[in-house]
NUROTI-761477 format. One record per residue (C-alpha): x, y, z; residue number from 1. Coordinates in Angstrom, 1 decimal, decimal comma. Example, Ala and Ser with C-alpha at 12.3 -4.5 7.8 and 13.67 -1.06 7.14 Angstrom:
<atoms>
{c1=12,3 | c2=-4,5 | c3=7,8 | vogu=1}
{c1=13,7 | c2=-1,1 | c3=7,1 | vogu=2}
</atoms>
This chain:
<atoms>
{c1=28,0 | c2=-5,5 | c3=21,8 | vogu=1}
{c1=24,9 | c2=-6,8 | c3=22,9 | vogu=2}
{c1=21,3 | c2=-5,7 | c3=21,5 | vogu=3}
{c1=17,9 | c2=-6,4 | c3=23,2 | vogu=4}
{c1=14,2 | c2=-5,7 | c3=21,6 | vogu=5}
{c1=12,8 | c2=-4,2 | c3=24,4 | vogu=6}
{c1=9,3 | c2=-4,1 | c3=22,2 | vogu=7}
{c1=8,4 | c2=-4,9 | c3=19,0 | vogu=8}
{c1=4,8 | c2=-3,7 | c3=18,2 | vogu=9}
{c1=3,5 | c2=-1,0 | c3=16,5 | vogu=10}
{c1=1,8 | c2=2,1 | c3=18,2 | vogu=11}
{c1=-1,4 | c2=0,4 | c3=19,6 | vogu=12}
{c1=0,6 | c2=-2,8 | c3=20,5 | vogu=13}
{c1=-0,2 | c2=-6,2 | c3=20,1 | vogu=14}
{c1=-2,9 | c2=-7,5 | c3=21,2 | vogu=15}
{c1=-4,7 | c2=-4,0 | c3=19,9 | vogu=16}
{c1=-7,6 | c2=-2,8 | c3=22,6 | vogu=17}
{c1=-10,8 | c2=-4,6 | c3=22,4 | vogu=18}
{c1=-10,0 | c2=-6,6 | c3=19,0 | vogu=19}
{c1=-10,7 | c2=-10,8 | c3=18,9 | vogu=20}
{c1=-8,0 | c2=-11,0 | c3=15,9 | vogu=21}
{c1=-6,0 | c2=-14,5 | c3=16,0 | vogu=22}
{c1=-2,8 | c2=-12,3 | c3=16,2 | vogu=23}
{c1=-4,4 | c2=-10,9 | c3=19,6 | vogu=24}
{c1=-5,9 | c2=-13,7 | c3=21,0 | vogu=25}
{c1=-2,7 | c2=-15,9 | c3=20,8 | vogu=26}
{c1=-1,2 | c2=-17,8 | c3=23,8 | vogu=27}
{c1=2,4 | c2=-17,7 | c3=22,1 | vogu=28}
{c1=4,9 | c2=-15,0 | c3=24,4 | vogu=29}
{c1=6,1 | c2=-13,7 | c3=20,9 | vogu=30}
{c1=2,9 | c2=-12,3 | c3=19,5 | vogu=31}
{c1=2,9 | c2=-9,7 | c3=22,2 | vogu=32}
{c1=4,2 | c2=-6,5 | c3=21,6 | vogu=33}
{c1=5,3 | c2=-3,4 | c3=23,2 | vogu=34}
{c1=5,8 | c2=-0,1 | c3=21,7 | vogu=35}
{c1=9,2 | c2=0,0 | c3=19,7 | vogu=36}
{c1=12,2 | c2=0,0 | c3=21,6 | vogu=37}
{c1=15,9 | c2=-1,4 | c3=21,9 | vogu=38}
{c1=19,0 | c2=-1,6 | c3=24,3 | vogu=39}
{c1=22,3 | c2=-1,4 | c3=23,2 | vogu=40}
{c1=25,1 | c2=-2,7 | c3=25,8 | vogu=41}
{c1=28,7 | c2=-2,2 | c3=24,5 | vogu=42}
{c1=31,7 | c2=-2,3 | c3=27,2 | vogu=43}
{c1=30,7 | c2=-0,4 | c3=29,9 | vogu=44}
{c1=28,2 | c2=2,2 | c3=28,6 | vogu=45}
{c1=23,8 | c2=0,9 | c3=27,8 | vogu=46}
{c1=21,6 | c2=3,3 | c3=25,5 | vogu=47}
{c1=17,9 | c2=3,0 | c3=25,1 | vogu=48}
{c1=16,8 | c2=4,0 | c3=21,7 | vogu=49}
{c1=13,1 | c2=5,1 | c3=22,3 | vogu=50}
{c1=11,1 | c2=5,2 | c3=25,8 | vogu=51}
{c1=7,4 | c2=4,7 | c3=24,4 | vogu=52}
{c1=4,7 | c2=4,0 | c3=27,1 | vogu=53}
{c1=5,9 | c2=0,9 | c3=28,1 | vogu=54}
{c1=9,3 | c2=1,8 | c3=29,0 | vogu=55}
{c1=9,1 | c2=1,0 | c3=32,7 | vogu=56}
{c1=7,5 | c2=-2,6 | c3=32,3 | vogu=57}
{c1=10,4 | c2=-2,9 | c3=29,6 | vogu=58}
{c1=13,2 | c2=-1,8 | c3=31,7 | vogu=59}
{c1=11,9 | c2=-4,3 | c3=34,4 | vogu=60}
{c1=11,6 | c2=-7,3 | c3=32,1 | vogu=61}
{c1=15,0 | c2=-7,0 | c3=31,1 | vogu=62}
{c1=16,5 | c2=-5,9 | c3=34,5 | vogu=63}
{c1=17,9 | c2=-2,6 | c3=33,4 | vogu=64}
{c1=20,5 | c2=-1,1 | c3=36,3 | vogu=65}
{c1=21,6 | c2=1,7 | c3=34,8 | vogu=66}
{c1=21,2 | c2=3,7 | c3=31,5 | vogu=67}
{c1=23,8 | c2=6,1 | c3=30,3 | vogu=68}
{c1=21,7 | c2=7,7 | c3=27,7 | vogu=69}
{c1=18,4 | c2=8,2 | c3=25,4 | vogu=70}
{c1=18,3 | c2=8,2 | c3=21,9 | vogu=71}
{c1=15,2 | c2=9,6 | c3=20,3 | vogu=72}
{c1=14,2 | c2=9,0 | c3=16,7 | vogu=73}
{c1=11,1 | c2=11,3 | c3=16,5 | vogu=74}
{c1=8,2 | c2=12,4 | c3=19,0 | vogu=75}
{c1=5,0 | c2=10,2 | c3=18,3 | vogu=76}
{c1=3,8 | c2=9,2 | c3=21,7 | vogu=77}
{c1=4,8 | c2=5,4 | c3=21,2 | vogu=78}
{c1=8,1 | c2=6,6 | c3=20,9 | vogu=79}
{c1=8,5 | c2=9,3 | c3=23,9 | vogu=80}
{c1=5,6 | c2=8,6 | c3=26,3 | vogu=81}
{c1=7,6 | c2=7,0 | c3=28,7 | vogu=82}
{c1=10,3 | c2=9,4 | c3=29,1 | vogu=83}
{c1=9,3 | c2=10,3 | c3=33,1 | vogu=84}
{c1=10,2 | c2=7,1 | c3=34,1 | vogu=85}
{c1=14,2 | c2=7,7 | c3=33,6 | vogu=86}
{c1=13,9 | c2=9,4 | c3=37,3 | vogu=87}
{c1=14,1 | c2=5,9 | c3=38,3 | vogu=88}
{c1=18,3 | c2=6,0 | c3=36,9 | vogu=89}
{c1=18,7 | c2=9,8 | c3=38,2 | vogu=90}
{c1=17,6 | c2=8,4 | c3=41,9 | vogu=91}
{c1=20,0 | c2=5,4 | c3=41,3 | vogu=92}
{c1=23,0 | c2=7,4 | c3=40,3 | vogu=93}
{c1=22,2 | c2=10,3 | c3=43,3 | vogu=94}
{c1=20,5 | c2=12,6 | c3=40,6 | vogu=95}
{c1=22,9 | c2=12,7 | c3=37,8 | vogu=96}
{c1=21,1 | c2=13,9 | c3=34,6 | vogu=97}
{c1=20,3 | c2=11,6 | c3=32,2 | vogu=98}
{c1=22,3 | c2=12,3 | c3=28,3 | vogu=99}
{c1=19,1 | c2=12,6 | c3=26,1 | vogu=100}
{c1=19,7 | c2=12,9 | c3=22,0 | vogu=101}
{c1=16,9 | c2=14,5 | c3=20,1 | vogu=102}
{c1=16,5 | c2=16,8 | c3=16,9 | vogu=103}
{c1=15,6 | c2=20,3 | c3=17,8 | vogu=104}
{c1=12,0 | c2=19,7 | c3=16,3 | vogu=105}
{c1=11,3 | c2=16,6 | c3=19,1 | vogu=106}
{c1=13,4 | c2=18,6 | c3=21,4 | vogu=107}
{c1=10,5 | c2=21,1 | c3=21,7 | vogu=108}
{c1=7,8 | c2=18,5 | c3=21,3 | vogu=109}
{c1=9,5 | c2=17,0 | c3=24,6 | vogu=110}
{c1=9,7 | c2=20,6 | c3=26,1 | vogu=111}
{c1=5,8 | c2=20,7 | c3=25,3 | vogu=112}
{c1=5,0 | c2=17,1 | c3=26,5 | vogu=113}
{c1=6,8 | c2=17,0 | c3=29,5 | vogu=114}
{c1=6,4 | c2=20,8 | c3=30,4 | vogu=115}
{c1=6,9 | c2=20,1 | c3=34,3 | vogu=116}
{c1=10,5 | c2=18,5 | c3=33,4 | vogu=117}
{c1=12,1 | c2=21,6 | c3=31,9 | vogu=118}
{c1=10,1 | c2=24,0 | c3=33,9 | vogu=119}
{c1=12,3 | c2=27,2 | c3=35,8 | vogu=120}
{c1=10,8 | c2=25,9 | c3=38,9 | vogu=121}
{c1=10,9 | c2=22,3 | c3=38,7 | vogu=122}
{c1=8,4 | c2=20,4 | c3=41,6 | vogu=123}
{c1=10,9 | c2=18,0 | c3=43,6 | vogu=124}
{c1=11,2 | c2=15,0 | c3=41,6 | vogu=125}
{c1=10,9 | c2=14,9 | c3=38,8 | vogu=126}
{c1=13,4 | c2=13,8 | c3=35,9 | vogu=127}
{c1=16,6 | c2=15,2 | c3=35,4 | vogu=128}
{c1=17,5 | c2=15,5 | c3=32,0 | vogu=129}
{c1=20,8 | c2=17,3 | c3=29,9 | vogu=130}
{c1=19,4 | c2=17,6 | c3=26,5 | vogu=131}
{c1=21,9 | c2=17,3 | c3=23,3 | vogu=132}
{c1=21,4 | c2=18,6 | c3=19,7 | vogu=133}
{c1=21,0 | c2=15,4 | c3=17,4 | vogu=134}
{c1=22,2 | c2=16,7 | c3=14,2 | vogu=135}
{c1=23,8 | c2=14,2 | c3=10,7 | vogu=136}
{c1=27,5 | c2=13,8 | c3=12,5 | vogu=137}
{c1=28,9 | c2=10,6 | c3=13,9 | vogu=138}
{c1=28,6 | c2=11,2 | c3=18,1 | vogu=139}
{c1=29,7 | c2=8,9 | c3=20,6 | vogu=140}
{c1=28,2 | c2=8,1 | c3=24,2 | vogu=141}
{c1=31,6 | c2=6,6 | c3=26,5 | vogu=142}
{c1=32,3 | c2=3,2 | c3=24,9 | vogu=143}
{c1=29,4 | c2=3,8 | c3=22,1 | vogu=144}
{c1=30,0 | c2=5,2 | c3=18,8 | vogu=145}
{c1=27,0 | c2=6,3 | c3=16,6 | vogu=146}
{c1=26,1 | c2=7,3 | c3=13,3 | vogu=147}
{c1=22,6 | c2=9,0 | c3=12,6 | vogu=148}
{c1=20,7 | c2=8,1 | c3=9,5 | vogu=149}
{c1=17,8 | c2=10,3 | c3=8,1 | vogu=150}
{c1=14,4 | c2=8,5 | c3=6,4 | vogu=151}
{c1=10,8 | c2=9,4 | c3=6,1 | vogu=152}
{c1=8,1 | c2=8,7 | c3=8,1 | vogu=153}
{c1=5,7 | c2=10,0 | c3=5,0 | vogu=154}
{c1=6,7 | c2=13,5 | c3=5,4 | vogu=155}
{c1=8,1 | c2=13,4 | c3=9,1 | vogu=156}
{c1=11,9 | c2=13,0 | c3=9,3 | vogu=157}
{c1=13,2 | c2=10,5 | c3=11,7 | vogu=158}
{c1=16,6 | c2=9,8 | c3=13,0 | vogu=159}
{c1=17,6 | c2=6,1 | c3=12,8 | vogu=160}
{c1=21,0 | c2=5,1 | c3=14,2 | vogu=161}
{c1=23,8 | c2=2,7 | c3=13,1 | vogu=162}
{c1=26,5 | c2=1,3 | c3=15,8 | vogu=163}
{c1=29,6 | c2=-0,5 | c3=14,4 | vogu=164}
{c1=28,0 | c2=-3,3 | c3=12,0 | vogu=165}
{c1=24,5 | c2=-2,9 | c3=13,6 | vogu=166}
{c1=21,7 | c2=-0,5 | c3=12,4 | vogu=167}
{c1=18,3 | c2=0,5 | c3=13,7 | vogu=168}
{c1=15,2 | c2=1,7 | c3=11,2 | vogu=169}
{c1=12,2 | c2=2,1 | c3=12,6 | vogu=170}
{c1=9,0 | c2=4,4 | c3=11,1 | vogu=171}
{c1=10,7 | c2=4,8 | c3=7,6 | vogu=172}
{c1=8,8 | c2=4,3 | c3=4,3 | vogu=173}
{c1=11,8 | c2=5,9 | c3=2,4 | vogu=174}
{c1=15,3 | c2=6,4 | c3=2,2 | vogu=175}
{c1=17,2 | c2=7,9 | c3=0,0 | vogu=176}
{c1=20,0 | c2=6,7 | c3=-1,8 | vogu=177}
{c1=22,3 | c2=8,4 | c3=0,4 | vogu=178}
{c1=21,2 | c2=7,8 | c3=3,7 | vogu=179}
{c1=21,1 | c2=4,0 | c3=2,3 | vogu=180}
{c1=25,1 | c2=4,2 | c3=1,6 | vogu=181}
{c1=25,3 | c2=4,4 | c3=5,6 | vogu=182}
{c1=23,4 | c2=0,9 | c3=5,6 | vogu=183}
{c1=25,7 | c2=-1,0 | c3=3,7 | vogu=184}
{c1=28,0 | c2=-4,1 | c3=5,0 | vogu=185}
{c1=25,9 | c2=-4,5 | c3=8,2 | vogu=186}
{c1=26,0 | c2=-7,9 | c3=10,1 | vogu=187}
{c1=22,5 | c2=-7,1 | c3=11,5 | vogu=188}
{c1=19,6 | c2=-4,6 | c3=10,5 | vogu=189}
{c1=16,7 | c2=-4,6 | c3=12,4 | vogu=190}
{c1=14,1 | c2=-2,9 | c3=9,7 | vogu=191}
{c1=10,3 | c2=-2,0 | c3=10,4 | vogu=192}
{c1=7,5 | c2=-4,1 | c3=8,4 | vogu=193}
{c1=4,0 | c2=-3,2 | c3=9,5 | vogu=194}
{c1=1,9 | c2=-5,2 | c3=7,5 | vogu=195}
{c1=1,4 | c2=-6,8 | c3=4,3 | vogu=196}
{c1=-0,8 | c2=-3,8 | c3=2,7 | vogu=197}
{c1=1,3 | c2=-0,8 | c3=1,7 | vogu=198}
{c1=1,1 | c2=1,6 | c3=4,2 | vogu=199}
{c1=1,6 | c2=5,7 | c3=3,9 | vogu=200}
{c1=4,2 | c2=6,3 | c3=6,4 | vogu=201}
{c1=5,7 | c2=2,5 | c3=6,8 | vogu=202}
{c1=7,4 | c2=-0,1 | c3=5,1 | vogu=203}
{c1=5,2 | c2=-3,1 | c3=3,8 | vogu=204}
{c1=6,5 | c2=-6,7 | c3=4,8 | vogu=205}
{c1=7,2 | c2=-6,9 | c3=0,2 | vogu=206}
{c1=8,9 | c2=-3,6 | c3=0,9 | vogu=207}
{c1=11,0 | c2=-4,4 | c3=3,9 | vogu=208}
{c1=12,4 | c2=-7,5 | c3=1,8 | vogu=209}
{c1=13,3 | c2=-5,8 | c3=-0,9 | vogu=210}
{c1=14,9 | c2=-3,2 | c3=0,5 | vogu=211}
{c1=16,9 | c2=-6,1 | c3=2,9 | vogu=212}
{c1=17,9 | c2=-8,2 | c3=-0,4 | vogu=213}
{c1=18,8 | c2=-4,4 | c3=-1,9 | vogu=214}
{c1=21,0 | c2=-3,6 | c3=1,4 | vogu=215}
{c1=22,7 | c2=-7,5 | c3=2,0 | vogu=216}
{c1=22,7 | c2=-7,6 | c3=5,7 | vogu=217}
{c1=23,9 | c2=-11,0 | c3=7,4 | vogu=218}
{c1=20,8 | c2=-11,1 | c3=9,2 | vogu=219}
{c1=18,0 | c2=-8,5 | c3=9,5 | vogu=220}
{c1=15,1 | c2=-8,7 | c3=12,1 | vogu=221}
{c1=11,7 | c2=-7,1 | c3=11,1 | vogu=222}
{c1=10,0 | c2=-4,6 | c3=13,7 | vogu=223}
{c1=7,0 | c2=-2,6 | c3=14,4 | vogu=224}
{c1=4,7 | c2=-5,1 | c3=13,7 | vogu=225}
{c1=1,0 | c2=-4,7 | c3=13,8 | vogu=226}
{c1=-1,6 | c2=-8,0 | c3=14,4 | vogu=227}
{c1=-2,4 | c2=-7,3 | c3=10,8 | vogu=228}
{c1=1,1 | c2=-8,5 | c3=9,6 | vogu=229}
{c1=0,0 | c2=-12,3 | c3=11,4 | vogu=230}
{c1=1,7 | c2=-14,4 | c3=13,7 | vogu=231}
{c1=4,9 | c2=-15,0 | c3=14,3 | vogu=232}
{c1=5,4 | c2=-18,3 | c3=13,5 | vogu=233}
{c1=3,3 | c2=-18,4 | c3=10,6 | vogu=234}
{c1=5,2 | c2=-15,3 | c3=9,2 | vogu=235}
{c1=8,7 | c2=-16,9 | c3=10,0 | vogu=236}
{c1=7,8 | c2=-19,5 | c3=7,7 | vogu=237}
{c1=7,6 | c2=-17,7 | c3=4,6 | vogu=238}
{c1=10,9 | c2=-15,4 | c3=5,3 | vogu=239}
{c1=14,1 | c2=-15,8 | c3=3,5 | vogu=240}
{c1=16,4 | c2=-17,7 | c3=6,2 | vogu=241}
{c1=18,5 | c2=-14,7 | c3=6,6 | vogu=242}
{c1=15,3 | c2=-12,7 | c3=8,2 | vogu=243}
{c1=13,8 | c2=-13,4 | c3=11,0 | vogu=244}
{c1=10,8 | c2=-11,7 | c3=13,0 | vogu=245}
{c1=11,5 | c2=-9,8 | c3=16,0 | vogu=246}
{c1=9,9 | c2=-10,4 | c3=19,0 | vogu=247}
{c1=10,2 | c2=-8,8 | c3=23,0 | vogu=248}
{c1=13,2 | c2=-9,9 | c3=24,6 | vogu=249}
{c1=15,2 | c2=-10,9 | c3=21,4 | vogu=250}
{c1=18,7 | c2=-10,4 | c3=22,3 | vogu=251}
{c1=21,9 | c2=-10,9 | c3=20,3 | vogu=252}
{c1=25,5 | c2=-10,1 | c3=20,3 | vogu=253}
{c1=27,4 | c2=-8,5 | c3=17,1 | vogu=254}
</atoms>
C-alpha cells in the first residue's frame, strides 16, 4: 500500500494571504501547503481522503489517472471545496459515478453546497456521484479495507479512517478512549498539529506528541500545519526521531 500527502496545510494554507511571516516567505518546496488531503493506492483500487480547494492542482501534481472513490471526514470547505472537479474521472471512465463516503450530516452539507450536482434536473456536465452512508462499521472499496474512527473537532464529529497498519487523524482535538483502541499497533499515523499554542478545535504540536508517545506508532507524520507551527526544518529538529513533519508530496509505502 502506497500513501501520498496530497497537502498538508491547514485551512488558509501556507503561505496565508497577504502575511510576510518567515513560514510564508520561505523558498524551501516543503513550507508550502495545500488544504489537507491524502491518496491511498493498494492493489488495484486509489481513494482520496478529502477534496478541499486544491484538489485539482493536487491530482495533477501527483498524476492521478483514476480514482475509485472519496472519503469525506467532515464538510468544512477546506475539506469538500473541491468536490466538482471529480467530473474530470467520470469523463475518463465514460461517466461512471464516482463511490463518495460521507456521514449523513456532511451528506446534506454536500447536497446544500453542490446543489446543481444532486439536482432532479441536472445541467449536462456536471459530476456524477453515488453517495454511501458512512456509519462506525468496517467497509471496504475493491482491494481497500477501512475502518472509521470518531474524534472531535471541539464539538463537530469527524470521521478519521484507519487501513491495515495505517491511520489518518486530521481536525481532532479529542478522542476517546475507545476510538483510541482502533489506533493501537499502527506502523504509521499521520496525526494533525496546528501550532504550538493550544487550540479549541485542534491538536497542539505538545499535544500531538503526547498522544503519539501514548499510541506507539512506528513512525507518525504531523499534518494540518499552519505557518504559526514554523518551518519545517526547524521543527524537524526538535521531533522525536520517530516523527517527522509532513509535507506535499510525501509518499510512503506500508
Amino acid at each position: 500500500m502506497k500513501i501520498t500527502v496530497l497537502g498538508s496545510g491547514t485551512s488558509q494554507g501556507v503561505p496565508v494571504i497577504g502575511c510576510d511571516c518567515d513560514v510564508c516567505q520561505s523558498n524551501n518546496e516543503k513550507d508550502y501547503r495545500r488544504r489537507c488531503s491524502i491518496l491511498i493506492e493498494k492493489g488495484n483500487t486509489n481513494i482520496v481522503i478529502d477534496t478541499g480547494p486544491d484538489f485539482r492542482e493536487q491530482m495533477l501534481r501527483a498524476k492521478v489517472k483514476q480514482l475509485d472513490a472519496v472519503l469525506f471526514t467532515h464538510e468544512h470547505k477546506d475539506h469538500v471545496a473541491g468536490l466538482d472537479d471529480i467530473r474530470a474521472f467520470n469523463f475518463m471512465n465514460k461517466g461512471k459515478e464516482m463511490e463518495v463516503y460521507a456521514t449523513p450530516r456532511v451528506q446534506k452539507a454536500l447536497k446544500r453546497e453542490f446543489e446543481y450536482v444532486f439536482a432532479e434536473n441536472k445541467y449536462p456536465g456536471v459530476p456524477e456521484i453515488h453517495l454511501n452512508n458512512l456509519g462506525d462499521d468496517i467497509f471496504t472499496v475493491d482491494d481497500i479495507t477501512i475502518q472509521p474512527i470518531n474524534v472531535m473537532h471541539y464539538k463537530l464529529p469527524v470521521k478519521c479512517f484507519r487501513v491495515d497498519d495505517f491511520a489518518y487523524v486530521t481536525d481532532a482535538n479529542f478522542i476517546s478512549k475507545e476510538e483510541k483502541q482502533k489506533l493501537i499497533g499502527l506502523d504509521v499515523l499521520i496525526l494533525n498539529a496546528l501550532r504550538r499554542e493550544p487550540h479549541i478545535s485542534h491538536f497542539s504540536l505538545e499535544e500531538a506528541l503526547d498522544l503519539i508517545r501514548e499510541l506507539k506508532p512506528r513512525m507518525a507524520y504531523l499534518t494540518h500545519i499552519s505557518h504559526l507551527l514554523g518551518k519545517h526544518d526547524d521543527v524537524e529538529q526538535e521531533l522525536p526521531k520517530n516523527v517527522r513533519i509532513a509535507y506535499d508530496g510525501l509518499g510512503f509505502s506500508t
